[in-house]
BAFI-3210 file (N, C-alpha, C; in Angstrom, 3 decimals, decimal comma, padded with zeros to 6 digits):
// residues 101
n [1|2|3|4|5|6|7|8|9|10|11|12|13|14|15|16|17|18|19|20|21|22|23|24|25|26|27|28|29|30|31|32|33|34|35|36|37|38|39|40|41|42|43|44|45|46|47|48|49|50|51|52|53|54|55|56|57|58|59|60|61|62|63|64|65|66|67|68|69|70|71|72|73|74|75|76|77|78|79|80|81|82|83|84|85|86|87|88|89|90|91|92|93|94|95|96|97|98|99|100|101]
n.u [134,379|131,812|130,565|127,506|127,816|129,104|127,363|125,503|126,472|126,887|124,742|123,757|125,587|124,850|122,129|122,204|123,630|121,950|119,624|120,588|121,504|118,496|117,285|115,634|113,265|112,444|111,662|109,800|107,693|107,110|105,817|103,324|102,097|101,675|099,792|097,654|096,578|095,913|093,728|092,172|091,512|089,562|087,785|086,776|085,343|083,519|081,915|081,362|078,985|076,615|075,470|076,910|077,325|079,636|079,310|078,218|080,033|082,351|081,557|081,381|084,089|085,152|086,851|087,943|085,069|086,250|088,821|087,470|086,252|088,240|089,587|087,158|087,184|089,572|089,789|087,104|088,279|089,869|088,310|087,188|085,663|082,178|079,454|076,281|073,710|071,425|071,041|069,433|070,908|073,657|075,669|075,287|077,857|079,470|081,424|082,795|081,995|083,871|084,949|084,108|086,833]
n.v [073,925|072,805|069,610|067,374|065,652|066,911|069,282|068,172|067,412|069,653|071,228|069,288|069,898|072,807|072,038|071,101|072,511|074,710|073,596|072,834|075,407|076,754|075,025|075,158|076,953|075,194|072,809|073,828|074,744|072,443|071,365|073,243|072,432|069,500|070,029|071,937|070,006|068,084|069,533|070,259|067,207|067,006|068,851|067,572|065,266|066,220|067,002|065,317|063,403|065,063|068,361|071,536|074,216|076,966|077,728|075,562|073,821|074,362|074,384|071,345|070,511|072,278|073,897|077,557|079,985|081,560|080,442|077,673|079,435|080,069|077,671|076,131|078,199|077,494|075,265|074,980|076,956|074,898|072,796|071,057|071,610|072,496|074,987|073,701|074,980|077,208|078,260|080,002|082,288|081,493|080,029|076,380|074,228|071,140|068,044|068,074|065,119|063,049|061,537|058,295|056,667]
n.w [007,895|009,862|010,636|010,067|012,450|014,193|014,308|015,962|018,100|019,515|019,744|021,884|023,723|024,416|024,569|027,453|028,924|029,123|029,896|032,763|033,283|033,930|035,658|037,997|037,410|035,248|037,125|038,823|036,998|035,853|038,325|038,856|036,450|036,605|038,585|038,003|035,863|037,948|038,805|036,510|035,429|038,150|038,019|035,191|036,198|037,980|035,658|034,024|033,947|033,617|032,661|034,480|036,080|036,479|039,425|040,764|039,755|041,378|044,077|044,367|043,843|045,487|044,628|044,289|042,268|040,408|040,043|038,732|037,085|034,987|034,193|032,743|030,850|029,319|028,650|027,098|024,932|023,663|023,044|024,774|026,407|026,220|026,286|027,303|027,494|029,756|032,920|034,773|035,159|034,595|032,656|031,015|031,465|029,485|028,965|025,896|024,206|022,957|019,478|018,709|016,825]
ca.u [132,948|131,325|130,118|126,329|127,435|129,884|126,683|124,725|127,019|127,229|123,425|123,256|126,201|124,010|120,722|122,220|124,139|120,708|118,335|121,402|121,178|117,186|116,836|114,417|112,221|112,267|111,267|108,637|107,003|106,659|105,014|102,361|101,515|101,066|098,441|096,121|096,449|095,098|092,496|091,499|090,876|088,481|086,374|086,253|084,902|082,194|081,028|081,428|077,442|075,674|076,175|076,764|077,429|081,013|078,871|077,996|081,431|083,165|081,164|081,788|085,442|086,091|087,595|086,933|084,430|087,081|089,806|087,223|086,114|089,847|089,955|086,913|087,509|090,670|089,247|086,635|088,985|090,544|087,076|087,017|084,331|081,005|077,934|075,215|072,697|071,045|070,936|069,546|071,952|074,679|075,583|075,592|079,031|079,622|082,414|082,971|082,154|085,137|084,130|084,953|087,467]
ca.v [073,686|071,914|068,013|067,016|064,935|067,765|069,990|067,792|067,447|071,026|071,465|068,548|070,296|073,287|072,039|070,009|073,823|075,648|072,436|073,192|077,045|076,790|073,864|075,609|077,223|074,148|072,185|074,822|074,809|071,081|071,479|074,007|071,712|068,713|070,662|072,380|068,648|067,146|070,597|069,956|066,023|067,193|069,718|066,959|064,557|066,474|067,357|064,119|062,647|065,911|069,737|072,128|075,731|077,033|077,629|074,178|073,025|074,906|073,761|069,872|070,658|072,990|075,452|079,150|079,741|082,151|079,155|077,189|079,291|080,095|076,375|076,096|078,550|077,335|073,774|075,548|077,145|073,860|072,252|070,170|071,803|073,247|075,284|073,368|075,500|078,140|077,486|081,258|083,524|080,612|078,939|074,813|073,788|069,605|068,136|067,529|063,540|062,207|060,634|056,819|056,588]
ca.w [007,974|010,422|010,263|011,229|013,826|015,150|014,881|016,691|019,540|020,195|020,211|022,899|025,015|024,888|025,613|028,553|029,523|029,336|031,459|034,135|033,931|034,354|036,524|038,968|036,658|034,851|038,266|039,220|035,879|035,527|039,376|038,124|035,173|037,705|039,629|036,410|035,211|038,530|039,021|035,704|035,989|039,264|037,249|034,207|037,044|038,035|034,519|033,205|033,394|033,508|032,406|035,705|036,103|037,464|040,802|040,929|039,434|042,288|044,916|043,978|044,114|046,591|044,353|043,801|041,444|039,570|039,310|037,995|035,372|034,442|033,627|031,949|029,544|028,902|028,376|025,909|023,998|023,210|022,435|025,483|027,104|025,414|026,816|026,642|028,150|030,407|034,289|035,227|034,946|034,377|031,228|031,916|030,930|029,634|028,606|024,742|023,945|021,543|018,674|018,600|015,668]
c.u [132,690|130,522|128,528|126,721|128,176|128,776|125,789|125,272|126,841|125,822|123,180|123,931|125,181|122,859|120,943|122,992|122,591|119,769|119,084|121,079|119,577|116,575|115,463|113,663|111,906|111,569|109,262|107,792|106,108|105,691|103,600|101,483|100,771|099,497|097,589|096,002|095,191|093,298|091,233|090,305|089,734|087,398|085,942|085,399|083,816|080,833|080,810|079,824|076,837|076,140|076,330|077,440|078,447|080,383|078,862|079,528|082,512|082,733|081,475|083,355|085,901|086,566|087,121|086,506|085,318|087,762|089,019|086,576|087,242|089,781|089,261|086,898|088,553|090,294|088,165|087,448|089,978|089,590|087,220|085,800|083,516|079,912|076,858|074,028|073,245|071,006|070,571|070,371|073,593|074,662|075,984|077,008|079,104|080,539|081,787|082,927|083,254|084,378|084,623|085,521|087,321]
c.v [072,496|070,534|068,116|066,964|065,737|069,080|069,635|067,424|068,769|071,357|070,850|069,152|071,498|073,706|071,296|071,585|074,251|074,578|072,795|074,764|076,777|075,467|074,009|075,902|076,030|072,770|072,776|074,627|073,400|070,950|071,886|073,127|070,461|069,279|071,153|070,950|068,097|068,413|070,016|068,449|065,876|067,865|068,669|066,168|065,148|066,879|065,645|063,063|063,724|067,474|070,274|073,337|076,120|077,149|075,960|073,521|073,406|074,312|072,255|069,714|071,189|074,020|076,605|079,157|080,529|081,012|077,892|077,523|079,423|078,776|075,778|076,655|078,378|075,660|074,106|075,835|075,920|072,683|071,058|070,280|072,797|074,285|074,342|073,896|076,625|077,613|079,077|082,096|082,974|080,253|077,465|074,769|071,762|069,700|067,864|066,128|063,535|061,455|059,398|056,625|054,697]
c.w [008,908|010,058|010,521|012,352|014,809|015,440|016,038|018,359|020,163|020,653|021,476|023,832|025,305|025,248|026,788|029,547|030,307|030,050|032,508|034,647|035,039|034,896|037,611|038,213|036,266|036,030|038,495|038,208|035,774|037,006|039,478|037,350|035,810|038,135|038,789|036,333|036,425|039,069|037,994|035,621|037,284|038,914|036,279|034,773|036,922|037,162|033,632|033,038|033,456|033,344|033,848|034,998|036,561|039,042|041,652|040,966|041,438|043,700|045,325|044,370|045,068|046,106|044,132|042,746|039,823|039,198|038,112|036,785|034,250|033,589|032,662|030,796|028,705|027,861|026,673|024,979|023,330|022,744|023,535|026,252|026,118|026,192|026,094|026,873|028,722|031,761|034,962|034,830|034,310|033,211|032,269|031,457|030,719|028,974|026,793|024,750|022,652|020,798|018,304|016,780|015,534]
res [x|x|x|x|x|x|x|x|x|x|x|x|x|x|x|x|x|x|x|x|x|x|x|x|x|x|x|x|x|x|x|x|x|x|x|x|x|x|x|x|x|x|x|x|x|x|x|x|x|x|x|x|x|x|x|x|x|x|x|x|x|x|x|x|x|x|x|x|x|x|x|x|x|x|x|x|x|x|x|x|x|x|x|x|x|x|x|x|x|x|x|x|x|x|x|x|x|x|x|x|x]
***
């Protein structure tokens, strides 16, 4: 029967095997994550004193109005972003305020 500390070695040889196998993916991935992160931080920007519309949002940024609703609904579904409104045919989008703990 095996020890802890002889299980716990073996786990570390093969999570240090499997980061080597998938080194690229693992590269690539963390690259990806970078870039939503800094997309994101550019859409939160422009929502950050007043609601806007992905038309609007997209415009401000530069990005397609698809990428940026990708992001806001993603942001929604995590309760970061809300509708707060109508804008025509648009919903407004603002961010969620945090509540000072």
């Amino acid at each position: 029967m095996t020890t802890t500390k002889e299980a716990a070695k073996a786990r570390t040889a093969l999570l240090k095997m499997l980061r080597e196998q998938h080194r690229e993916t693992v590269q690539r991935t963390q690259v990806l994550l970078k870039e939503q992160k800094a997309t994101r931080r550019s859409i939160c920007q422009v929502m950050r004193d007043t609601p806007k519309t992905v038309p609007e949002v997209a415009e401000a940024t530069g990005l397609p109005a698809n990428e940026v609703l990708w992001h806001i609904i993603a942001m929604k579904k995590y309760d970061q972003v809300t509708e707060a409104d109508m804008c025509g045919e648009y919903y407004l989008y603002q961010m969620v305020k945090e509540s000072k703990k």
